[in-house]
N, C-alpha and C positions, 0 to 999 in steps of 0.2 A: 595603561591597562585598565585601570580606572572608569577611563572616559568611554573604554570599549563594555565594560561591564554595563554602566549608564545605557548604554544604548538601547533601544526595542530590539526584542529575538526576531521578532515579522521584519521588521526594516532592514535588520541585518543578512537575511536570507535574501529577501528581496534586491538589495546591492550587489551581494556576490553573485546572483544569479545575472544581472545585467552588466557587471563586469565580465562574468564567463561566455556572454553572449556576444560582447564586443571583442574579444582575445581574436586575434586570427585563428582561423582553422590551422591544426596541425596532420602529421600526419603524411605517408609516402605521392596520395591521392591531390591532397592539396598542393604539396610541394610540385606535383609533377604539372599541375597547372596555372600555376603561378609561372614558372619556368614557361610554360606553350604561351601564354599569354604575354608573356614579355623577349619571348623571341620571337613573337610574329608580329608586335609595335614595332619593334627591330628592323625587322628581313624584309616585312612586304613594303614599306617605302623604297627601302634599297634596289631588293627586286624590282618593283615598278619602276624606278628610276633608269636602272640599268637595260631594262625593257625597251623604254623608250628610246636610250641613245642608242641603243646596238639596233632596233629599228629604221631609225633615221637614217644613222650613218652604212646599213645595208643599201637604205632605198636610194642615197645620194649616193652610194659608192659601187653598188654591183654593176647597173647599165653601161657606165662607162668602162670599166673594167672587160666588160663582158666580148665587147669589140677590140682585144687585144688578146683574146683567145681563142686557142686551136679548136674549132669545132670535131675537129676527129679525133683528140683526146677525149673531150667533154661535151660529147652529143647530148646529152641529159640537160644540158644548161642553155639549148638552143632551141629546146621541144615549143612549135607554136610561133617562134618567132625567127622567121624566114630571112626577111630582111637584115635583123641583127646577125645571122648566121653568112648572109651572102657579105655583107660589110665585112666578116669578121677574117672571111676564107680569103677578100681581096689583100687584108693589112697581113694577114701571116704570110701570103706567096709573096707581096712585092717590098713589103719594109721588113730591113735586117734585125734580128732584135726582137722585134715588137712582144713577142710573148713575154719580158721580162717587162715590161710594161701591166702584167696582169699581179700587180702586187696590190695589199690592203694601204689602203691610203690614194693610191694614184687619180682611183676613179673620183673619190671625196672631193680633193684638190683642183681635178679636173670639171666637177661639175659645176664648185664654185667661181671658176673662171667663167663656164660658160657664161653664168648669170650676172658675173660682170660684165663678159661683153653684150651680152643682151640690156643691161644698164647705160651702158654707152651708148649702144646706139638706139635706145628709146628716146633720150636725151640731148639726140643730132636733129636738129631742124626736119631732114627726111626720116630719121625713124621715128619722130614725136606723131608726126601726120599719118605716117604706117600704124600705127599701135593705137592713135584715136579712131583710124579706119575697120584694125579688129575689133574695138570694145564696141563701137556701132553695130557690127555683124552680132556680136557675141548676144547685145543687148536686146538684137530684133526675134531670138530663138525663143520661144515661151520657157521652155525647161532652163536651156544652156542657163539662160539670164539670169534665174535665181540662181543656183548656184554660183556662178560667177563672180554674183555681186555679193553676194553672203564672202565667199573667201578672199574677195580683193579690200572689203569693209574692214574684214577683220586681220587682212596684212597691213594695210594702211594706217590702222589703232596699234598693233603692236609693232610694226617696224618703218612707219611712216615720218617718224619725226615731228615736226608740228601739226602734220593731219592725222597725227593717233590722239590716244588718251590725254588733253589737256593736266587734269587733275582727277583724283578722287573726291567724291561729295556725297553726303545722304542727301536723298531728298524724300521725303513723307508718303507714303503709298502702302494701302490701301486707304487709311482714315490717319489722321492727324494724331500723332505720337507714335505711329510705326513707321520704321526708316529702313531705307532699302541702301546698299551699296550701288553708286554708279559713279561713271565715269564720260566728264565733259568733252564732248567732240568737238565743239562751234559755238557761233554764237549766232543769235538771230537779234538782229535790230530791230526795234518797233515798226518802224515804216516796212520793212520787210515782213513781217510778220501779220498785219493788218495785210499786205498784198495777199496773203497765202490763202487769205480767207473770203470765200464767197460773199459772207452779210458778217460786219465785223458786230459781234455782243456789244453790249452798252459795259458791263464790266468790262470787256478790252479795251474797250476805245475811252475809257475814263483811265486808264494804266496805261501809260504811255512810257513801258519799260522794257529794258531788253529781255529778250529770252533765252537761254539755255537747252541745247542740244545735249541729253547726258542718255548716254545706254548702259541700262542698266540690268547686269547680264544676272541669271534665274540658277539659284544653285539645286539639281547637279548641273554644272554648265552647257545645257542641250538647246537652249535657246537665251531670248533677249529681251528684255520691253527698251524702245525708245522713246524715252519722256521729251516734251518741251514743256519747261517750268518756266517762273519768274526768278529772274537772280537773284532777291531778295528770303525764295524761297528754299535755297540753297544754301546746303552749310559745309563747309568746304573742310577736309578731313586732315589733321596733323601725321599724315603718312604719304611717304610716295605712292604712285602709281603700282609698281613694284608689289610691295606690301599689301596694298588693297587688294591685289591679282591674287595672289596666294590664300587672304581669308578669302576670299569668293570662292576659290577652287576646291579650297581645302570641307566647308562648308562652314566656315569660323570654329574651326580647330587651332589655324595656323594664326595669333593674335600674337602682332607685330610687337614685338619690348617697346616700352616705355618710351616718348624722347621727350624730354625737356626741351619747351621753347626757347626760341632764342630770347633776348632781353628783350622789353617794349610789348610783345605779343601775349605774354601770360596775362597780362590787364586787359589786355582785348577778347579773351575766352572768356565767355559769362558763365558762372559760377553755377553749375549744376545741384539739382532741390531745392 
């Protein structure tokens, strides 16, 4: 009590006012949106998420489905597409059954086969030569061809295997200490890399180093820059591939937990400041 007597009147006023200023708001008006604001961090990822599977799994699952139903029940679901209607009227008069075939799931299941057998037989000696036959065609259309190659680029990075996403890496862009998130596609050899070039620079041709193929995608995710750097220039990120996809998407919201290097590699990260 003492020590609060001691004290200045102006300072004392002064404090409780800046403690009153930091209190949370109370009150039925606050409370009701605190509560809005933390049911919709909530709801709308869930909502979006769920969006997007019942999307999918409509556009993988209705077409096939859709050929296993009575067009004279379900005219509405035939409106504009003839073909699908003329198919659908042969399988209900000559296959017993088949309208039990119009259940949730079946088309899913069935479409994913398809695209296994279309994997297979892209992968047969005759359908490797068929399928390099259409990407010629596909490639000679001005339009077709952008898109195309935009969507077969970016299935080949995320479900390609060794020809997607190598790793995650920054690399420095616009000026030196800004770093961007990208991800390694390839590699370019020096002697390759001197071909690509009309009149090789006197810096290239003195750096006799490999280069790095990394795309490095622009958040909100609507487009891409693709870089060739130096590997030297490249700093290779302690996260999967995975991980990096989510802060990209999320716009670095979504920042991956901690992991601890294995042994031997924490000496090898240089010590930041």
């Amino acid at each position: 009590m003492e020590d609060m007597k001691r004290l200045d009147p102006g300072r004392t006023t002064t404090t409780m006012s800046v403690e009153a200023v930091e209190e949370p708001k109370k009150g039925i008006g606050a409370w009701f949106r605190r509560m809005l604001v933390s049911g919709l961090l909530f709801g709308l990822p869930v909502m979006f998420t769920l969006f997007v599977v019942v999307t999918v799994w409509s556009w993988l699952d209705q077409p096939l489905r859709r050929l296993f139903r009575n067009p004279e029940k379900y005219p509405s679901d035939f409106a504009g597409c003839e073909i699908s209607r003329a198919v659908a009227s042969w399988n209900v008069a000559h296959i017993p059954y088949v309208e039990y075939l119009d259940t949730p799931g079946v088309g899913f299941i069935g479409t994913l086969l398809i695209f296994m057998a279309v994997g297979i037989v892209v992968r047969s000696y005759l359908g490797g030569k068929l399928a390099r036959r259409i990407e010629l065609i596909m490639d000679r259309i001005p339009l077709v061809r952008t898109v195309y190659g935009a969507v077969k680029g970016f299935g080949e990075a995320f479900l390609g295997g060794h020809k997607g996403f190598q790793k995650a890496v920054l690399v420095q862009f616009p000026v030196r200490g800004s770093w961007l998130i990208g991800f390694v596609t390839g590699k370019i050899p020096a002697a390759e890399f001197d071909n690509m070039l009309r009149k090789v620079p006197e810096d290239v041709a003195a750096c006799r180093e490999d280069r790095l193929r990394v795309l490095v995608p622009l958040t909100p995710p609507t487009t891409s820059l693709l870089m060739i750097v130096r590997r030297s220039e490249v700093v290779d990120l302690a996260m999967s591939v995975e991980d990096a996809v989510k802060l990209v998407m999320s716009g670095g919201i979504m920042l991956p937990p901690h992991q601890d290097l294995p042994p031997g590699k924490a000496a090898e990260r240089p010590a930041s400041g």
